[in-house]
C-alpha positions in Angstrom: 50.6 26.5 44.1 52.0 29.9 44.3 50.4 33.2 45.9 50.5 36.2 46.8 51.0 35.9 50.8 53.4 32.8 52.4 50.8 30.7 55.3 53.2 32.4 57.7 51.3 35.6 56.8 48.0 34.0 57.1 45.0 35.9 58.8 42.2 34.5 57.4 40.7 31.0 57.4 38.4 29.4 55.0 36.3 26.1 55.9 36.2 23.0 55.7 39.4 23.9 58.0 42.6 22.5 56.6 43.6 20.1 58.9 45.2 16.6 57.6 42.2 14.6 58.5 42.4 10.4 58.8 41.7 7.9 56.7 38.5 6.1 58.3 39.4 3.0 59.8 36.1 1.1 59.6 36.4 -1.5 56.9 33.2 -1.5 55.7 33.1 2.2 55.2 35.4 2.1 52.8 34.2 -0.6 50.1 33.1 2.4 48.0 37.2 3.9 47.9 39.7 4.6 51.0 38.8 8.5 52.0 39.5 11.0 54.6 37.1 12.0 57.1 35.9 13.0 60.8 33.1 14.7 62.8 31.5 15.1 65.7 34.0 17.9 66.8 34.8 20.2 69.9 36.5 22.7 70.2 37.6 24.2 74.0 39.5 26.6 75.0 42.1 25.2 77.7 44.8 27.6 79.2 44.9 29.8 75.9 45.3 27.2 73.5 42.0 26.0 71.0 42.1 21.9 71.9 40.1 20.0 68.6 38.8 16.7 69.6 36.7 15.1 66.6 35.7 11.3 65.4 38.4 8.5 64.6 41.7 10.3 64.6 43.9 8.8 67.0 44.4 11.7 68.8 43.7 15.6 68.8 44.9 19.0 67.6 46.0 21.8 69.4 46.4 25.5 68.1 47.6 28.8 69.3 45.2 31.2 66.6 42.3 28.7 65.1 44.7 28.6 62.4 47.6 26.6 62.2 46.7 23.1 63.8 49.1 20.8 65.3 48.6 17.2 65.7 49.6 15.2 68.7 48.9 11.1 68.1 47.2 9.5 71.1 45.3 5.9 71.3 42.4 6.1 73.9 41.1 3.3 73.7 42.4 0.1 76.3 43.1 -3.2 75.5 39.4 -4.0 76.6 37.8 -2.1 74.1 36.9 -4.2 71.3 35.8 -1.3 68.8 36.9 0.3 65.4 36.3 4.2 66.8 39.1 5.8 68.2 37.4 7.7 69.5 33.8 8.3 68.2 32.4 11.5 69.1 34.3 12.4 71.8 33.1 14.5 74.9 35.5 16.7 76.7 35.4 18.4 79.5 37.0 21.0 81.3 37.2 20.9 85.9 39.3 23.7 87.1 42.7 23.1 85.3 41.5 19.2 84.4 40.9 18.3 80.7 38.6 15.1 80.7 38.3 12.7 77.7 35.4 9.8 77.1 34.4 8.6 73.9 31.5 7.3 72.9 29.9 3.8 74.0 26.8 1.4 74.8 29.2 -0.5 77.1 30.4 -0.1 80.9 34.4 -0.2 80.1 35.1 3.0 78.7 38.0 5.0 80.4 37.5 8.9 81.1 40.7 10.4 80.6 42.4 13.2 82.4 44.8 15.7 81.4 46.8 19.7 82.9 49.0 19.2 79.8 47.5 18.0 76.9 49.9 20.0 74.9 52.8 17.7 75.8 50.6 14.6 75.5 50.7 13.4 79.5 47.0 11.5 80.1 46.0 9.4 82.7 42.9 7.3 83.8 40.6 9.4 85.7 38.2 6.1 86.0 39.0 3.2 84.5 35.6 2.0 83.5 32.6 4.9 83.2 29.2 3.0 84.7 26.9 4.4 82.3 28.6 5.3 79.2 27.1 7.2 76.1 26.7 7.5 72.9 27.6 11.2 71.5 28.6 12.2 75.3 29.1 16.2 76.2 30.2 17.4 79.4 29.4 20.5 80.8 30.4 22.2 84.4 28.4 25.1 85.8 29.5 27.9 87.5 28.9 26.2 90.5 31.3 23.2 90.0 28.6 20.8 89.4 29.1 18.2 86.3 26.8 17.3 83.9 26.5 14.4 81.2 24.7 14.9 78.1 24.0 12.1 75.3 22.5 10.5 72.8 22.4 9.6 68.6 18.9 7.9 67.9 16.2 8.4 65.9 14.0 6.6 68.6 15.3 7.6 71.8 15.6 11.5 73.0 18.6 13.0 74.3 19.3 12.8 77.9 20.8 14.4 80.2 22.1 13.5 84.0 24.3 15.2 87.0 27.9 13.3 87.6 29.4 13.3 91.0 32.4 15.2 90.0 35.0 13.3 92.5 34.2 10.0 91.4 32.4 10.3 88.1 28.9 8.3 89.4 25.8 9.3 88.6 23.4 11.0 90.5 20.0 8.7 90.0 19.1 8.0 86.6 19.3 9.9 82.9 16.5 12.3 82.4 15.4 13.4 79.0 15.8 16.1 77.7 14.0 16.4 74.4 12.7 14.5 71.5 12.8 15.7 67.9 9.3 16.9 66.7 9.8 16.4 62.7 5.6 17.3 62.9 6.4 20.8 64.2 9.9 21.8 62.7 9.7 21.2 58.8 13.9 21.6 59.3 14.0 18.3 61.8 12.7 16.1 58.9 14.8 13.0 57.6 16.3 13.1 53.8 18.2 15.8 51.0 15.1 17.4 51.1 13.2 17.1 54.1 10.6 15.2 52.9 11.2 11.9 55.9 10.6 9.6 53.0 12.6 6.4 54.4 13.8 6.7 58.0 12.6 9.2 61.2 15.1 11.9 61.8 18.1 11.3 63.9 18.5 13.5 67.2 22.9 13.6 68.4 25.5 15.2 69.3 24.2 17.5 72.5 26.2 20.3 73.8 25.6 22.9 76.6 26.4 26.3 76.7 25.7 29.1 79.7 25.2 32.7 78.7 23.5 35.2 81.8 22.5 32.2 83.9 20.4 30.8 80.7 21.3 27.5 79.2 21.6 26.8 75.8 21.4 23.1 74.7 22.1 22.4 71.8 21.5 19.1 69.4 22.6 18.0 65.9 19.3 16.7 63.2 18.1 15.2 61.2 20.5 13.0 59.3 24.5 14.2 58.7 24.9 12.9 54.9 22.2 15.9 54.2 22.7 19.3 52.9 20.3 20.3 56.0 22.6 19.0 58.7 22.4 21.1 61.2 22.3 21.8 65.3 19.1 23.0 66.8 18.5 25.2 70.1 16.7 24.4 73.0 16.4 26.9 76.1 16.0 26.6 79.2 16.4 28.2 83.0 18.7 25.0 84.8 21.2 22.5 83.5 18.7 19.5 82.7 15.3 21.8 81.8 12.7 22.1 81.3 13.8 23.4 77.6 11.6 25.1 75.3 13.0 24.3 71.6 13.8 26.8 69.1 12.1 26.9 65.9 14.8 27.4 63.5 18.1 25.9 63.7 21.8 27.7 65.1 23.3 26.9 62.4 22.4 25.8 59.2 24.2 25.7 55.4 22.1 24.2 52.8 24.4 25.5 49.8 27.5 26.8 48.8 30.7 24.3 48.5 30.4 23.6 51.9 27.2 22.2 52.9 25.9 21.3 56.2 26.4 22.4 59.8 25.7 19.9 62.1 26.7 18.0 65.4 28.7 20.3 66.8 30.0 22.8 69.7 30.7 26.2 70.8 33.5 27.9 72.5 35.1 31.1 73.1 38.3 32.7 71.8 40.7 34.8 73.6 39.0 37.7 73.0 35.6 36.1 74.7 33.8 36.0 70.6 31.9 33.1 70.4 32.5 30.6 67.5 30.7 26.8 66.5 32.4 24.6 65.1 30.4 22.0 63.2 30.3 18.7 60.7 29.9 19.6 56.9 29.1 16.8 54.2 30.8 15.6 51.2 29.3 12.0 51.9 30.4 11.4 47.9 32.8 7.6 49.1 30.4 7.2 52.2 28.0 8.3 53.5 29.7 9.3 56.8 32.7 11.2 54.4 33.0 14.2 56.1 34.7 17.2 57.0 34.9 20.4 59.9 33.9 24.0 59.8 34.2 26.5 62.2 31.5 29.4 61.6 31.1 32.8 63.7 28.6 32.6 66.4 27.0 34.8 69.8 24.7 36.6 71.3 22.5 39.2 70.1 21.4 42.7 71.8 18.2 40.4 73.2 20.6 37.3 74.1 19.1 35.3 71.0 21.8 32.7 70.3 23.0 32.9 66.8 25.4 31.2 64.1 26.7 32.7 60.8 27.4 30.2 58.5 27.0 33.2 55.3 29.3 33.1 53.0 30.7 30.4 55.6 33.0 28.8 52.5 35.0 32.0 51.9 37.9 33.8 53.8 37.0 34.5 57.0 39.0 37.0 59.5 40.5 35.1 62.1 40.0 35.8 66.0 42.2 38.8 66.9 41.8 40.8 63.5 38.1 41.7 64.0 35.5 41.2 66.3 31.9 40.3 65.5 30.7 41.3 68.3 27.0 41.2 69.6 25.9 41.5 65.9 24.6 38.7 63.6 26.0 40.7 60.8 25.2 44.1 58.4 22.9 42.6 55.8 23.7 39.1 56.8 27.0 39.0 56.5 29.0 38.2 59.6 31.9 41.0 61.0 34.3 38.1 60.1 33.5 38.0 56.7 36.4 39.4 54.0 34.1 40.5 51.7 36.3 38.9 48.9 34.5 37.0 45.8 35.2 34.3 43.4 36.6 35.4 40.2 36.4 32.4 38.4 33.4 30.6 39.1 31.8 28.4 36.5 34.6 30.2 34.1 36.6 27.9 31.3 39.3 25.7 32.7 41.9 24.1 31.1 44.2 21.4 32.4 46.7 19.5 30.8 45.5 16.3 31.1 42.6 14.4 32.5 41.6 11.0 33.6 38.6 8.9 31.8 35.4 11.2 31.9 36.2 13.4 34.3 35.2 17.0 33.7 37.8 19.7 34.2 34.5 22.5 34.8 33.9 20.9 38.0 37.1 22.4 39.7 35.2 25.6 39.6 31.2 24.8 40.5 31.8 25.3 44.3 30.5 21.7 44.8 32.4 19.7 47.0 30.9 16.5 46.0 31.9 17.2 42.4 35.5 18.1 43.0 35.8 14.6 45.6 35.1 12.8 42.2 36.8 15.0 39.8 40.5 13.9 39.1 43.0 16.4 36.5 46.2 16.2 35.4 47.4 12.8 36.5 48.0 11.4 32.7 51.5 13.6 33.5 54.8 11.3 33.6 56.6 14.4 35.3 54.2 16.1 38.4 56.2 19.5 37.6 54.6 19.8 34.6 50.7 19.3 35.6 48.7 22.5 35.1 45.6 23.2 35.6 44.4 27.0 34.5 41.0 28.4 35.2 40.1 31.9 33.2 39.6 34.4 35.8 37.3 36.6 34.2 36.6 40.1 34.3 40.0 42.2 36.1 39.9 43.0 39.8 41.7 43.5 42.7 43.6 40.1 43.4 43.6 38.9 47.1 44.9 35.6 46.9 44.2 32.1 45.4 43.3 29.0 47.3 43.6 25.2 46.5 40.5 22.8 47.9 41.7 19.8 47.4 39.8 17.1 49.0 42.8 14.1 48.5 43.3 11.1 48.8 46.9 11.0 48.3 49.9 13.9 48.7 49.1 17.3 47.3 52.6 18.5 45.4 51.4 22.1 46.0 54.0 24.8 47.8 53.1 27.9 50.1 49.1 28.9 49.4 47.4 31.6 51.0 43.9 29.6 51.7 43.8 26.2 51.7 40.0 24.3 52.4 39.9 20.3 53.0 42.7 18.3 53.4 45.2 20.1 50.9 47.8 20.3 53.2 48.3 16.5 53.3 50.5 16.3 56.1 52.3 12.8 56.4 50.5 11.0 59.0 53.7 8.4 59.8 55.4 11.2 61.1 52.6 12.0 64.0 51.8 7.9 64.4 48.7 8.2 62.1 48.8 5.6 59.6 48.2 6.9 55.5 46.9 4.8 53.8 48.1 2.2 51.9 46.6 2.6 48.5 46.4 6.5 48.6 49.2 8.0 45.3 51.2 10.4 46.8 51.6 11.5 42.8 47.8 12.6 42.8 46.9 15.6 42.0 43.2 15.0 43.2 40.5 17.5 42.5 42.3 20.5 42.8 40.0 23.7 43.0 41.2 26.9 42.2 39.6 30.0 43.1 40.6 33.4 43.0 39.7 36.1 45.2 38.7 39.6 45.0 37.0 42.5 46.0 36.2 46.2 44.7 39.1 47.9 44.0 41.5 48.7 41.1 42.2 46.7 38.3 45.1 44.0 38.7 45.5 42.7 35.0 48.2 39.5 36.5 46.5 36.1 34.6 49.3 33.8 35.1 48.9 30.2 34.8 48.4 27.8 38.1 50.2 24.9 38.4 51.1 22.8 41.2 55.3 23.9 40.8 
């Protein structure tokens, strides 16, 4: 895939974030096709580097500008630990110049973690065994060097909340909760596509905490992540573990676009102090826990009203350090981050050179990220070089760049693209100690979308055809 400007050039981002996501390893989760996915993720910011810590990778990223992600292969789970997830919705934590890792767990036996160079890998038990576990854990440590433990994923139970003894990692008394989803009050909290909470009661997970002027913000993922509406709701309160009051609408929401959803996730700071929320999105097209990450502008207004931007949250974004957002939500909507560049081709013809069974070639262009995860072109093709798929770009405009969202299950044959959503960048996983998979075609050119961007300006009349050469 040729463009205009090489990745080294990069300064915007588009979500999902191109990262070369895992194949899940729970058997049973695949029966429907082998597929990438994670969620669940956080995001801190540890010594100047952005640390990403998300479901069932076998270890973490680490990255310099939120852009260009490097994975380092770790395996935190002991020979005790009897379970698939590795890790599932990991907490982490950050005391003085200590990273702290737990994943989570029902059981006794899980180990926290500790870390002062998680860039080079070096991790050591901080407890062997954590007493009380967790399921979708968060840590949080105030200004005052007290630790706290937030947790819970039920649609049952609430989420709870409890102080840690930060030397040796034992509770203070016993979990207190912290809030219980009221699907009767917040139409947004209901279970289903369409928030009706025709089958099962909405699901309250995936807590975390953030401080801002000696207020607390906790926050919570609802009602169900395979939905459209997946997203993290607010509650506010004046100490660590409440009283909260909730908020009525969510922090961040996406209920269209190509990227849909926004939920279970957490918020951290660059190094320019701008806020950002990084979140779960849904394809849930192979399983319905097939996901993917966003990261989505995010602060404080002028009356300290926590917000998220997730407008327009599927096209180029400025990265941290070109612009700030500031304490604005955004001029008529639209985030400070926000390029302003639009799709050229958009439900436009397409033509590709070959197709397999009854797929439609169209689909490369609808913006729907379920569509393209089913969608495969040009794979009838003895030689890759000569795969081509061509979308009409329409009326002329200024041309910013292209982008490739490929969601694969296999090796994208693409070279240097200027934006890149999903997993396009298919890095090997043997070379980092993650496993491919097996039955993945590294000759698949698998649903390749191909936008092009642009904005007002003069005419650029360059049509060329796209092909992965």
């Amino acid at each position: 895939m040729m463009s205009m400007v090489s990745v080294s050039q990069q300064k915007t981002y588009c979500n999902p974030i191109n990262i070369d996501y895992g194949y899940s390893p729970i058997p049973n989760f695949s029966e429907w096709g082998r597929h990438r996915a994670t969620a669940d993720p956080v995001i801190v910011n540890y010594k100047g580097d952005y640390y990403l810590f998300s479901t069932n990778q076998w270890g973490y990223w680490w990255s310099s500008d939120m852009l260009n992600w490097k994975f380092i292969s770790k395996k935190f789970l002991r020979p005790w630990n009897k379970v698939y997830d590795e890790l599932c919705a990991p907490a982490i934590g950050i005391i003085g110049d200590t990273m702290l890792v737990i994943g989570s767990t029902y059981n006794t036996n899980f180990t926290i973690w500790m870390s002062t160079n998680p860039k080079a890998n070096e991790w050591k038990p901080l407890v062997d065994s954590f007493e009380i576990g967790g399921w979708d854990p968060s840590f949080f440590t105030d200004d005052d060097g007290r630790l706290y433990l937030y947790n819970g994923s039920s649609n049952k139970y609430p989420m709870y909340g409890i102080e840690l003894d930060r030397k040796t990692m034992k509770p203070f008394g016993t979990r207190k909760e912290m809030y219980l989803l009221e699907p009767w009050r917040f139409g947004w909290q209901r279970f289903g596509e369409h928030m009706d909470n025709t089958f099962l009661d909405p699901f309250i997970e995936g807590s975390h905490m953030t401080k801002h002027k000696g207020k607390y913000y906790l926050q919570y993922g609802a009602p169900g992540t395979e939905f459209s509406g997946y997203a993290d709701g607010l509650l506010l309160g004046d100490s660590p573990l409440g009283p909260f009051e909730a908020a009525s609408d969510p922090l961040s929401m996406k209920l269209g676009g190509f990227v849909r959803g926004a939920g279970h996730g957490a918020t951290f700071q660059d190094n320019n102090q701008n806020y950002w929320h990084v979140s779960t999105t849904v394809i849930s097209v192979k399983n319905t826990f097939e996901r993917r990450l966003g990261i989505w502008p995010a602060g404080f207004d002028a009356d300290d009203v926590m917000y998220c931007n997730t407008t327009f949250g599927d096209y180029p974004h400025f990265l941290p350090g070109e612009r700030s957002a500031g304490s604005s939500y955004g001029k008529d909507g639209k985030s400070g981050y926000f390029t302003g560049w639009m799709l050229l081709n958009y439900n436009k013809p397409v033509q590709v050179s070959s197709t397999l069974g009854g797929y439609v070639p169209n689909h490369a262009v609808d913006e729907l990220a379920k569509a393209i995860e089913e969608d495969r072109f040009a794979r009838g093709d003895r030689d890759p070089r000569e795969r081509l798929l061509e979308p009409e770009r329409g009326e002329l405009a200024r041309r910013m760049g292209e982008q490739v969202d490929a969601q694969t299950d296999g090796t994208y044959l693409g070279s240097g693209f200027e934006h890149a959503r999903g997993d396009s960048r298919a890095v090997q996983r043997e070379r980092q100690g993650k496993a491919a998979d097996p039955g993945a075609d590294d000759r698949d050119f698998h649903a390749a979308m191909i936008p092009t961007w642009s904005r007002n300006g003069p005419a650029d009349p360059i049509n060329r055809p796209v092909s992965n050469r």
